[in-house]
C-alpha atoms as a printed R data frame, in Angstrom:
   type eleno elety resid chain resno       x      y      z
1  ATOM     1    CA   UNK     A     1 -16.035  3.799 27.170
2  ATOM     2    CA   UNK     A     2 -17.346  7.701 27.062
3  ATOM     3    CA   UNK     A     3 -20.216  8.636 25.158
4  ATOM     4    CA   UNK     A     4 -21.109  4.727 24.418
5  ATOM     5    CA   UNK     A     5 -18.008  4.124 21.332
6  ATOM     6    CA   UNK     A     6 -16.196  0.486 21.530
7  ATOM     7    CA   UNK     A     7 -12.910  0.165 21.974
8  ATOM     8    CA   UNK     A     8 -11.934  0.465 18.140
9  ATOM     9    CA   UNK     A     9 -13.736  3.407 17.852
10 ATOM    10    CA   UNK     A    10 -11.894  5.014 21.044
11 ATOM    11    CA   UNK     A    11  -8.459  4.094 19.613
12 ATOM    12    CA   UNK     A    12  -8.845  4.592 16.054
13 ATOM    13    CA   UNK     A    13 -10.012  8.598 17.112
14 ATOM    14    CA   UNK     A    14  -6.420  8.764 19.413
15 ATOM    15    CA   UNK     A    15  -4.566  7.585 16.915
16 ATOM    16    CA   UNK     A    16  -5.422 10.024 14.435
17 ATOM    17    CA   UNK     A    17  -5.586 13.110 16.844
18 ATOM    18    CA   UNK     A    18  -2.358 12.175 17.817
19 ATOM    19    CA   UNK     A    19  -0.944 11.855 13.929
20 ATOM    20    CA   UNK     A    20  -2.070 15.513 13.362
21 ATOM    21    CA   UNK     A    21  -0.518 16.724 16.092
22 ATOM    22    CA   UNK     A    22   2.680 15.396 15.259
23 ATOM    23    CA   UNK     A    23   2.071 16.530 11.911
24 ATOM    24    CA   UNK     A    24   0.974 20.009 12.554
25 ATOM    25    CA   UNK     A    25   3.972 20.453 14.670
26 ATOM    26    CA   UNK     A    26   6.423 20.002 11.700
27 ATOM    27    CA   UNK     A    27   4.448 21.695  9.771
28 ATOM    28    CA   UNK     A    28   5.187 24.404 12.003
29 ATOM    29    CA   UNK     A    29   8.531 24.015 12.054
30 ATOM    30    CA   UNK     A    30   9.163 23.477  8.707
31 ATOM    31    CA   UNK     A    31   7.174 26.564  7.599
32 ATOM    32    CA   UNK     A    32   7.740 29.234 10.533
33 ATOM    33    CA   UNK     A    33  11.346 27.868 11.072
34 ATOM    34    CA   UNK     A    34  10.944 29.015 14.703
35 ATOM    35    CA   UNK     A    35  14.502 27.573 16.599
36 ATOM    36    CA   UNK     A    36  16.279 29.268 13.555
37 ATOM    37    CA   UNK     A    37  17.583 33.132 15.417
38 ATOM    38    CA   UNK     A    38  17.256 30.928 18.637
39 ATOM    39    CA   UNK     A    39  21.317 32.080 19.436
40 ATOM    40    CA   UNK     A    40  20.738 35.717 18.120
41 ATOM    41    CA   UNK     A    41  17.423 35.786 20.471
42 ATOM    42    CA   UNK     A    42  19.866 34.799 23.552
43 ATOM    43    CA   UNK     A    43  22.072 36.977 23.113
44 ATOM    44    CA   UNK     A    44  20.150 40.195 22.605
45 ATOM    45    CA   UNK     A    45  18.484 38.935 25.682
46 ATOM    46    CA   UNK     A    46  21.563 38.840 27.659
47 ATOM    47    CA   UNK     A    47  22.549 42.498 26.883
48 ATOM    48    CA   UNK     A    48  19.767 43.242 29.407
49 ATOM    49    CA   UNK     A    49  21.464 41.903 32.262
50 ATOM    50    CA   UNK     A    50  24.280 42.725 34.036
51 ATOM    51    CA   UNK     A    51  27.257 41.355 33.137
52 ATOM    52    CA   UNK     A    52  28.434 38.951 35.647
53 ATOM    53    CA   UNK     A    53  25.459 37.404 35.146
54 ATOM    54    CA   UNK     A    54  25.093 37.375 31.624
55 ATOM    55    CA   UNK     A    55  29.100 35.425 31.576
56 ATOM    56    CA   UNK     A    56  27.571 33.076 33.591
57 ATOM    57    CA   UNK     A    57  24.451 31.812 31.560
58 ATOM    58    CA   UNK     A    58  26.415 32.150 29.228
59 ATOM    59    CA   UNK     A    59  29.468 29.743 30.306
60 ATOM    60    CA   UNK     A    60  26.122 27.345 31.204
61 ATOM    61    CA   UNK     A    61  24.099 27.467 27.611
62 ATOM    62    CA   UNK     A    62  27.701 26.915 25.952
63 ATOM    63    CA   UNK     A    63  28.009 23.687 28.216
64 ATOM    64    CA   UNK     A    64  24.335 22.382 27.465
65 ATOM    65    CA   UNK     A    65  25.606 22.922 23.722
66 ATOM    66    CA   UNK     A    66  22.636 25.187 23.756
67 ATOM    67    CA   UNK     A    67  23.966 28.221 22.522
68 ATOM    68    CA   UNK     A    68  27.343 28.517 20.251
């Protein structure tokens, strides 16, 4: 292993650097609540570009179920 740890040591150090990522990352979400405007972001987006195009993305997010 790197740097001369076992095994246990190696795994034990993942494991836990994984578990705060994951936690961090709700914590994130939870707090910040960053998906929330997700469909009013889209669509003020879409205003931008012309509007054949913007019919089509939009006939394709409302398929994906991504926007509503």
């Amino acid at each position: 292993m790197p740097a001369g740890v076992t095994w246990g040591q190696y795994i034990s150090f993942s494991i836990a650097a994984m578990l705060s990522m994951l936690a961090g990352s709700q914590v994130v979400h939870l707090y910040y609540k960053p998906l929330q405007d997700l469909n009013e972001y889209i669509n003020r987006e879409l205003k931008n570009l012309p509007d054949n195009i913007q019919v089509q993305i939009k006939d394709d997010l409302s398929k994906d179920g991504i926007l509503k």
